[in-house]
C-alpha angles and dihedrals in degrees: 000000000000091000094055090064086047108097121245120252110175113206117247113240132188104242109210091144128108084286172333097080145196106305108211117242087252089065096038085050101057089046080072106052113096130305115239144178125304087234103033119134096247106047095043073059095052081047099057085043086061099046094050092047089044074063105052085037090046088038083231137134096199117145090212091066113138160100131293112210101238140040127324083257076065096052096045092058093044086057095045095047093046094065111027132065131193115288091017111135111246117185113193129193109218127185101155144016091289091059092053093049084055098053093045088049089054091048089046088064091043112261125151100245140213148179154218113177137193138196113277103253090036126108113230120264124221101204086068097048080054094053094046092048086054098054094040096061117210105016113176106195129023116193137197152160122257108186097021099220092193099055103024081241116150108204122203107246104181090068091045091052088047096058092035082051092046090058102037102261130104142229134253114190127209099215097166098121097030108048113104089003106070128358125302118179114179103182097034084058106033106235113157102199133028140182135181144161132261100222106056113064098348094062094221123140115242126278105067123069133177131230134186129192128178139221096278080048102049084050097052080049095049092044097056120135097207132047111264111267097241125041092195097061100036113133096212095055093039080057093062089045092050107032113063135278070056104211118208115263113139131346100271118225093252101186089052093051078058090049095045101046086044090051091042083041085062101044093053079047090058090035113226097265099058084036084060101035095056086045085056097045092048096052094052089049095048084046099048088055097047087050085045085056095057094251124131128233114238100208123061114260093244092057103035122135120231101201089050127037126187133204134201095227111237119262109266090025105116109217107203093052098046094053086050096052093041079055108044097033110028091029077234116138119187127176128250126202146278143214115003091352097057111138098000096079133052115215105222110184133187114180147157099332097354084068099094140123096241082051085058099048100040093048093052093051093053097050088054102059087047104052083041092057082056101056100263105148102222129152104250114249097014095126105042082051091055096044092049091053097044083052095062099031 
């Protein structure tokens, strides 16, 4: 009973997972202000500030731009409701764990799903989306990931829009690990929904989590013949909440809209090019010291993310137990894999504010001690050496 009345200091950790990450004290700040009203003045303003930044950051002009209020697994099933019904054929690419939740989350609201799967590692082709468009007939939705969070895989979605387009379906994007990181262009691509997740670039904590549906989507939406199977995820109810003259829906999670318009404030500070370009820079440096270190990429270097690296884990390097040590005695948490790739890959993320030059190195000299205290036979330094130098370079 005694540790209930003890108060609560959570560790600080470094988060270089696959997310969440580091939130920058001016985030964090403005979390603390105080809490108001879900339809105050001030906070539906807050609202219409973040709709118009989830633009510039989506390069979209969608009307129907804004927040859900939940995690990005929210907003991928309010994506996902608002434009299928019961019995609509949904085919999903899938080439990691993201991909599958997608597909379970179509057949939980009842669409006849489909799939076209590639291997984990892989990029999505889009050749293959088009031949399996042709042999199903009449497909409604195609999804796809974007930024494979599971893999560290980047997949080309203009190609893929083209061929859903060509035969009369359209596309919902996965966006979670790319948004805010590396370019995302709704309209140049054609992409008709998106969803993505608050905690990874954009350095937001959970709980908020931007979508984003066009103008074919907004019509499949408009032309339903049932209700949509969640209220509180219904677009077009989510629409009257966001958009003025704000009408009530659901209480709206106020601190994180402050959260959310300080994190997106940032980002239009920085300006999206540099944003993307230090993401870039970081990531070849974080790369050129893991390679230094002996260690093997696992994504192909045309597809890589460069918000999220993963790594195949050396032979004789136990994974559970370097993770564990990187935790309890670095305060470094990085991420290990799933699916088929459990405990072969490590998840190294650097995003938003965890994205710096000091997280690299220290991360790579962590990782050293602790793979040399297990036998891995690695030049010391090496890595750091390597990182510095691709930095500069």
């Amino acid at each position: 009973m005694t540790r209930y009345l003890n108060e609560f200091r959570p560790t600080r950790r470094l988060l270089m997972g696959p997310g969440p990450c580091n939130i920058h004290p001016r985030v964090l700040q403005v979390m603390a202000e105080t809490c108001q009203g879900h339809l105050d003045p001030e906070v539906t303003r807050a609202m219409v500030d973040i709709s118009d930044m989830l633009r510039i950051v989506l390069g979209t002009g969608n009307e129907a731009t804004l927040a859900v209020s939940g995690t990005g697994s929210a907003a991928m099933e309010s994506a996902v409701f608002n434009v299928i019904e019961p019995g609509d054929k949904m085919l999903v690419a899938v080439n990691g764990y993201f991909g599958e939740r997608l597909a379970e989350v179509a057949s939980r609201a009842g669409a006849d799903v489909h799939k076209v799967e590639f291997p984990w590692g892989k990029p999505v082709q889009a050749d293959a989306v088009a031949a399996e468009l042709k042999r199903l007939g009449k497909v409604k939705v195609v999804g796809m990931v974007h930024a494979e969070t599971s893999t560290g895989v980047l997949s080309p979605p203009a190609a893929v829009a083209n061929v859903a387009h060509e035969h009369g379906a359209i596309l919902l994007m996965d966006a979670v690990t790319s948004v805010g990181g590396m370019e995302v262009a709704l309209d140049k691509w054609g992409v008709d929904v998106c969803y993505s997740g608050p905690q990874k670039c954009l350095g937001i904590p959970p709980g908020i989590a931007p979508i984003s549906m066009g103008p074919r989507a907004e019509e499949v939406y408009k032309n339903r013949k049932t209700k949509v199977v969640s209220y509180y995820l219904d677009i077009g109810l989510l629409k009257e909440y966001w958009m003025p003259p704000h009408k009530y829906h659901h209480t709206g999670p106020a601190n994180l809209i402050y959260a959310m318009r300080e994190g997106l404030r940032m980002i239009m500070q920085e300006g999206l090019e540099k944003r993307f370009a230090r993401h870039a820079k970081n990531a070849a440096s974080l790369r050129a010291g893991l390679e230094a270190m002996g260690m093997k990429l696992f994504a192909e270097p045309a597809s890589r993310l460069n918000s999220l690296t993963t790594v195949w884990i050396p032979e004789g390097v136990n994974d559970a137990k370097t993770r564990s040590t990187l935790l309890n005695e670095y305060n470094l948490e990085i991420g290990g894999g799933l699916g088929p790739v459990a405990g072969r890959v490590w998840r190294i993320g650097l995003m938003s504010d965890s994205s710096h030059p000091a997280n690299i190195f220290a991360c790579l000299s962590a990782l050293e001690e602790v793979m040399l205290r297990q036998g891995y036979e690695i030049p010391r330094g090496a890595g750091l050496a390597a990182a510095q130098k691709a930095l500069v370079s």
